[in-house]
N, C-alpha and C positions, 0 to 999 in steps of 0.2 A: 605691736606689729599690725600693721594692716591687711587685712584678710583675702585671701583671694583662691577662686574657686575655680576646679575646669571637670568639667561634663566628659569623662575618660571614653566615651564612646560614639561612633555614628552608625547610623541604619543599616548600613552595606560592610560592616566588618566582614573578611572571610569565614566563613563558619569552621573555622578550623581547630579549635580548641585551645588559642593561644593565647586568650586579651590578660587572662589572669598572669600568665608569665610575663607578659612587657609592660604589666603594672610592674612587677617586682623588677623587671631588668630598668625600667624608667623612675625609680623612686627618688633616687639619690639625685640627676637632673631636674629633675620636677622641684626640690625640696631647695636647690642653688639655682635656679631660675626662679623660684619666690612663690609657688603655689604651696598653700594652705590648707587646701582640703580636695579632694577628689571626690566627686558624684559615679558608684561603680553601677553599671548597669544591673538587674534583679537576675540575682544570683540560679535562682529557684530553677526547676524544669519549667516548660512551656511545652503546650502541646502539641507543637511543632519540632520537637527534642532537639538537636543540636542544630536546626536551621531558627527557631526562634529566639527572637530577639529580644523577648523577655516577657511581653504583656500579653501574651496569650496564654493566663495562670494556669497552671495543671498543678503540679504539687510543689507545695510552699516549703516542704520538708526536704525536699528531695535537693541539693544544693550540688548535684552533679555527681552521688555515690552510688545510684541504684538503677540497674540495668532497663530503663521507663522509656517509653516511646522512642525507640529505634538507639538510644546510647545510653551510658552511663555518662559521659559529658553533657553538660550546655552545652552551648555554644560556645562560650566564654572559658572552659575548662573544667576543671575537679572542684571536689569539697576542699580537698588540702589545698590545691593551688591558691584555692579560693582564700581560706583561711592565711596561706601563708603571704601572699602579695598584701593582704590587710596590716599584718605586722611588721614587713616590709616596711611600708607609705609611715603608719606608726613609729617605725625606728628612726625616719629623717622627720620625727615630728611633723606628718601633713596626717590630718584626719580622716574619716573614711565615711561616707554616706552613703544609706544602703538602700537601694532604689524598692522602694514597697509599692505592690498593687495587689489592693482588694477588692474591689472593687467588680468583678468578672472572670467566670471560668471558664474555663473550655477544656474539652479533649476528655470529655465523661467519658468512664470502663462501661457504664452501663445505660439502658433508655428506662424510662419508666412513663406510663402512662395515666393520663390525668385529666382534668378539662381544664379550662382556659377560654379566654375570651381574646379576639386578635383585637388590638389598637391603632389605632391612626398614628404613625411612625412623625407626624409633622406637629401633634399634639397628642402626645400620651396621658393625658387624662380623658380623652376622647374615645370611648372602645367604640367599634365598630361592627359589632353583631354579637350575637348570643353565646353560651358557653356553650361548649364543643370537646369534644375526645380528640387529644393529641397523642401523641409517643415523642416526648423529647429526653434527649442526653442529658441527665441533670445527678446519674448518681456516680457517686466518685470512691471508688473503692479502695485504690490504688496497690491492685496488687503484689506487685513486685516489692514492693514497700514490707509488706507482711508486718503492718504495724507496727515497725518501727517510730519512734520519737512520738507518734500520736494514733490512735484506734479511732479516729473521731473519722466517719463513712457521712460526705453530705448528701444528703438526696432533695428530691425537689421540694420539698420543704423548706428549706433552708435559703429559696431563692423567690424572688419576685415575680420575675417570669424569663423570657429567652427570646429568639430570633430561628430560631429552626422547629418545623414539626417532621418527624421523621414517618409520619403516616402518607402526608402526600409528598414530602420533599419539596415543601416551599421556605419559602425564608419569610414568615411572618413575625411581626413584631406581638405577643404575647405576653398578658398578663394570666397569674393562675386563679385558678378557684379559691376566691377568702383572702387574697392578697391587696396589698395597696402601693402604689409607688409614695417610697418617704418624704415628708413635706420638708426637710430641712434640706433641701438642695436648690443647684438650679432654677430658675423658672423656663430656663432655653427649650424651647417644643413644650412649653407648658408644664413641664416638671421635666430634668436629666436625670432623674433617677438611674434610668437604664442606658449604656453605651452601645455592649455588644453582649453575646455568650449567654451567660447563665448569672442573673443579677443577684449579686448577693442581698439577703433580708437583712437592714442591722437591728429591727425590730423585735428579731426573734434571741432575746438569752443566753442561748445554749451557742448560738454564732458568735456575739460577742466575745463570749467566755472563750469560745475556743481563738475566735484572733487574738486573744491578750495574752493565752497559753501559746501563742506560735512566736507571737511576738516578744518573748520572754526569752523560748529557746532561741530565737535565730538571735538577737540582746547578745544573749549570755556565749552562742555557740561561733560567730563569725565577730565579737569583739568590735563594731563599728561604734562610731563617736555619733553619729546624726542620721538622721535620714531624711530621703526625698520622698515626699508621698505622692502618688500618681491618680490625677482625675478627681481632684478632692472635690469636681461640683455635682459630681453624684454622688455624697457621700451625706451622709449625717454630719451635718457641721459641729453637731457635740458629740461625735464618736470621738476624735481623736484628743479630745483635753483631756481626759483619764485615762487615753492609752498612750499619748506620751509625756504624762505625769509618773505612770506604771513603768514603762520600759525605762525613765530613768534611776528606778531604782536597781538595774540588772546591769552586770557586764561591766564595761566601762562609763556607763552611768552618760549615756548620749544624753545631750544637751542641746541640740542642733536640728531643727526640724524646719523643712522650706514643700510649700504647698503648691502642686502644677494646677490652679483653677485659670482653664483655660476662657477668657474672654477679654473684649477689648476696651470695659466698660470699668473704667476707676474705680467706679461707686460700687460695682458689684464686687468685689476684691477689698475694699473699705468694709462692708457689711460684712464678708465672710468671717474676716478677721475679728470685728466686735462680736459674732457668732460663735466660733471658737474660743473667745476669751484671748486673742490674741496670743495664742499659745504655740504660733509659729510664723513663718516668714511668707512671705508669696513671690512668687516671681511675678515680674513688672512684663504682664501681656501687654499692655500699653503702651509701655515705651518700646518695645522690639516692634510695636505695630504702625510707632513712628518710626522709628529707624529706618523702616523696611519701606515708605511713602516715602521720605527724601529721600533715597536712594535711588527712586526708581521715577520721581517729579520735582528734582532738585529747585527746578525756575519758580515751583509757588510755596518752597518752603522756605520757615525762618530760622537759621539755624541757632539762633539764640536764645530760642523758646521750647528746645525741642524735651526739656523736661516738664514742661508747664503741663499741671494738671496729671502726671505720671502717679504713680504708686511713690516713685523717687522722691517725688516732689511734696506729695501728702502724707504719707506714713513712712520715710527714710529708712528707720530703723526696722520697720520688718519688712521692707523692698529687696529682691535678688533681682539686681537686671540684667539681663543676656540679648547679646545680639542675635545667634539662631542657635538651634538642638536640633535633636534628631526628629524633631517631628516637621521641623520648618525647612527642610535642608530639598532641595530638588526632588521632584517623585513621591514626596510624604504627602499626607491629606492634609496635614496643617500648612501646607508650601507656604510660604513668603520670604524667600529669599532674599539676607540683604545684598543688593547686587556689589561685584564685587573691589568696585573703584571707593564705594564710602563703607568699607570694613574696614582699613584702619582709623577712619573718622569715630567709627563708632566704638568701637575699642579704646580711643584716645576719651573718651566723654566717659565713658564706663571704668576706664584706671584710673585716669589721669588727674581726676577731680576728687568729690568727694561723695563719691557710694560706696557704702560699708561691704557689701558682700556682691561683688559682680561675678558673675559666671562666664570663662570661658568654655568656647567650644570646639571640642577633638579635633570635627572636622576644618574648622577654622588654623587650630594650633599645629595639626599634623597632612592637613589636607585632605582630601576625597578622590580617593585613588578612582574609584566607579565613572566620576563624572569627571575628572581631572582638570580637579580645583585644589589650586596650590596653598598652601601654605599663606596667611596673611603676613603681608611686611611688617615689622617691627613689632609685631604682636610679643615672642618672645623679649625682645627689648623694655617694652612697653610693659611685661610686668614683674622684669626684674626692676625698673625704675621704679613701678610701687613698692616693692619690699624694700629697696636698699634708699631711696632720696626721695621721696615724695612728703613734700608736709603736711600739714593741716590746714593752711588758711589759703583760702581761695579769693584772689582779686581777677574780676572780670574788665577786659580793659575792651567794649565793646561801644560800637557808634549805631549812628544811625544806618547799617550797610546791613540788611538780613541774610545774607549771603556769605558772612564772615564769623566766626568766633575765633577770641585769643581772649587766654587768662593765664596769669600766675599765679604756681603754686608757692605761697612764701615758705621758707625754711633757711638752714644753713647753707643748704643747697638747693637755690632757685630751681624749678621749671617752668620753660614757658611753652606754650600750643597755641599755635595758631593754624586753624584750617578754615576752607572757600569750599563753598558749594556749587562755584560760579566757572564758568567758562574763563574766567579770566584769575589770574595770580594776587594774592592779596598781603597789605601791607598793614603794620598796626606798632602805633609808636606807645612802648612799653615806658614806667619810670617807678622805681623804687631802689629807695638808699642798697638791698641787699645785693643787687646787682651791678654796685658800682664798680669798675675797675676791673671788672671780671670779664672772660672771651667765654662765652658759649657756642657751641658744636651744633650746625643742623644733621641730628641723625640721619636724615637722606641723604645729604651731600656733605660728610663729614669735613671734605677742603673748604666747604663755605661758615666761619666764622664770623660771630656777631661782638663786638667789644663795647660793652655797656659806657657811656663816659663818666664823670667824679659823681654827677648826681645821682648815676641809676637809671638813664634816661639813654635808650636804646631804640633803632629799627628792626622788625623783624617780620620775616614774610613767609609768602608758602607760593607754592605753582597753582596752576586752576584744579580744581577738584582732587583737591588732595590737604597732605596735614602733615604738618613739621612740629618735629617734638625738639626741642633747644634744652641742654644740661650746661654744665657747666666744664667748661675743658678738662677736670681734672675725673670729673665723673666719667668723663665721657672715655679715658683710660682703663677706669677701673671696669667700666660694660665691657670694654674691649675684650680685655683679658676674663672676664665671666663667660662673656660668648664664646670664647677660643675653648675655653673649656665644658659648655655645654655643647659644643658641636665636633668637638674632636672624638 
């Protein structure tokens, strides 16, 4: 079965305690509309308690039981809710990915005072003046926690350096005394070691040892199949080949690991991977950074090229490609919206063909209530068609028109796509024996059928700026009646 993935949340949920229960009230839809695995946002408290959205780490233990900045909820809900929507998604066979970041703390119980030296925020290997007496937030007691699950107290030892001194109340970018930002990351500002908060050190032992003891228990205690790891270009690119070599021997034995290294450079997503050992997947920042330029400059792009040179394109097998997340979505600091006339374009390139693990997205699938952004057309369509008729072989039936793609998928049950990036309507003469004799359905305008003649040799078109998914009349019955029942 061909795999497919949706990103279960956006930036702006209500904060109202409920994502964990409309995983479990949506599994059974989710699992007969043909999604495979769900991305759940990070379970953990944040130190914004039930208004955080997850990457503001406060306690990695704390998975919504312990009465910690301002609630016993996430945002998201309970430890049980948590746990039990996971078995949920599990009982209709879809997977569960458990969104990790290490990367950064916030929301210290306590300050502790130290020296430090502030750095030049535009190239962090550059410090900018002498060492100095600070007061920052760096120790983590957690006590409401009463050491439960772990005793392990971080103090500023444990970090690199931070972005707050609590002496004058500025926001400087800091390194500590005897510290170094890790050479296996980034070179973005000269090294990304450091993002936000309080930088984790993975130099220092005793940290290690405790993320593989968290990541053991959260393994063993929420039952997830894979995980998404967050910000991995500030990471030790050989931290994670022993720790998700380790965590697959816990739990359900995850097997599924996809890397957010955010940048727009192939090369740099090629090397991370040969750096890790190829020990997991990456999402394809390249291709969403194409997607998101024709979108928005259709007249100088070529839509037949728009995976040349992707992650897609050079390393397939460990490519996740997604059109937007929650960091890309309106209002986010990663904004790049795919604008939203070529979002089922790009959804049709990311089902319809041949990439292993594409990623939908919440907001895409369920819409964005905040900004009141609808639902993408035929998205649900479009990935019941992967799961139920999509083949394997891909014939491109492309000219010389940059402005057009159409290709079939061959199988028992043909599909054909043809979409225009052009102000005008476009046409493309299809021919293969599978299609002989057969009437295919344009899912837009399901009255408009196409009747392939004896050879397999058909016309088939689409409006300007847009994309017509073509099945086969009998399939296009049996969507019917799938749809009737994931929307009733």
């Amino acid at each position: 079965m061909k795999q497919t993935f949706m990103q279960f949340f956006e930036w702006y949920l209500p904060s109202d305690h409920s994502l964990w229960k409309k995983v479990s009230d949506e599994a059974e839809k989710l699992a007969l509309n043909g999604f495979t695995s769900l991305w759940l946002p990070p379970a953990y408290k944040g130190q914004a308690g039930k208004e955080d959205v997850g990457y503001g780490v406060y306690d990695m233990y704390d998975l919504g039981e312990f009465l910690s900045k301002g609630s016993v909820e996430t945002k998201y809900g309970t430890i049980d809710e948590y746990r039990q929507c996971v078995k949920d998604l599990q009982s209709q066979k879809i997977g569960v990915l458990g969104d990790i970041v290490f990367n950064h703390r916030m929301g210290a119980d306590e300050a502790e005072n130290i020296k430090a030296t502030n750095v030049n925020p535009s190239n962090r290997l550059e410090n900018t003046g002498e060492l100095y007496d600070v007061k920052v937030w760096t120790k983590y007691t957690f006590p409401e926690r009463h050491q439960k699950y772990s005793d392990f107290v971080w103090t500023w030892h444990h970090f690199t350096g931070t972005d707050y001194n609590e002496n004058n109340q500025q926001n400087d970018l800091m390194i500590f005394e005897g510290k170094e930002w890790s050479e296996h990351v980034s070179k973005e500002q000269g090294n990304f070691d450091f993002i936000m908060g309080d930088d984790v050190d993975f130099s220092i032992p005793e940290v290690v040892d405790e993320l593989y003891r968290w990541g053991i228990w959260y393994t063993e205690i929420s039952g997830v199949n894979g995980f998404r790891l967050d910000a991995i270009k500030s990471i030790d690119a050989r931290f994670f080949t022993g720790w998700l070599k380790k965590m697959a021997e816990y739990g359900n034995h995850p097997d599924f690991a996809v890397g957010e290294y955010w940048t727009s450079d192939t090369q740099e997503l090629i090397q991370y991977l040969r750096d890790s050992g190829h020990c997991m997947k990456l999402f394809d920042v390249p291709l969403h950074y194409r997607l998101c330029k024709i979108s928005e400059d259709p007249r100088n792009a070529d839509i037949r090229n728009v995976f040349e040179g992707t992650l897609s394109d050079i390393e397939p097998e460990f490519s996740a490609p997604f059109s937007d997340n929650h960091d890309t979505q309106p209002s986010q600091a990663l904004e790049s919206w795919v604008q939203e006339w070529f979002k089922p374009l790009s959804y049709a390139l990311l089902l319809l063909r041949d990439c292993h693990y594409p990623f939908v997205f919440y907001g895409d699938y369920y819409g964005i209530e905040r900004d009141q952004i609808a639902p993408v057309p035929l998205l649900k369509e479009m990935v019941w068609i992967r799961k139920n008729v999509l083949g394997d072989g891909i014939v491109d039936f492309n000219d010389d028109d940059p402005k057009k793609a159409c290709w079939l998928v061959c199988s028992d049950n043909p599909v054909i796509v043809i979409m225009s990036i052009d102000d005008e309507w476009k046409q493309s003469e299809v021919c293969d024996l599978s299609l002989a004799n057969r009437t295919f359905v344009d899912l837009n305008t399901p009255d408009h059928t196409v009747i392939a003649d004896e050879t397999g040799k058909a016309q088939f078109n689409c409006l300007s700026k847009s994309c017509t998914v073509y099945i086969t009349q009998e399939d296009y019955q049996t969507l019917q009646n799938e749809m009737s029942r994931l929307n009733g």
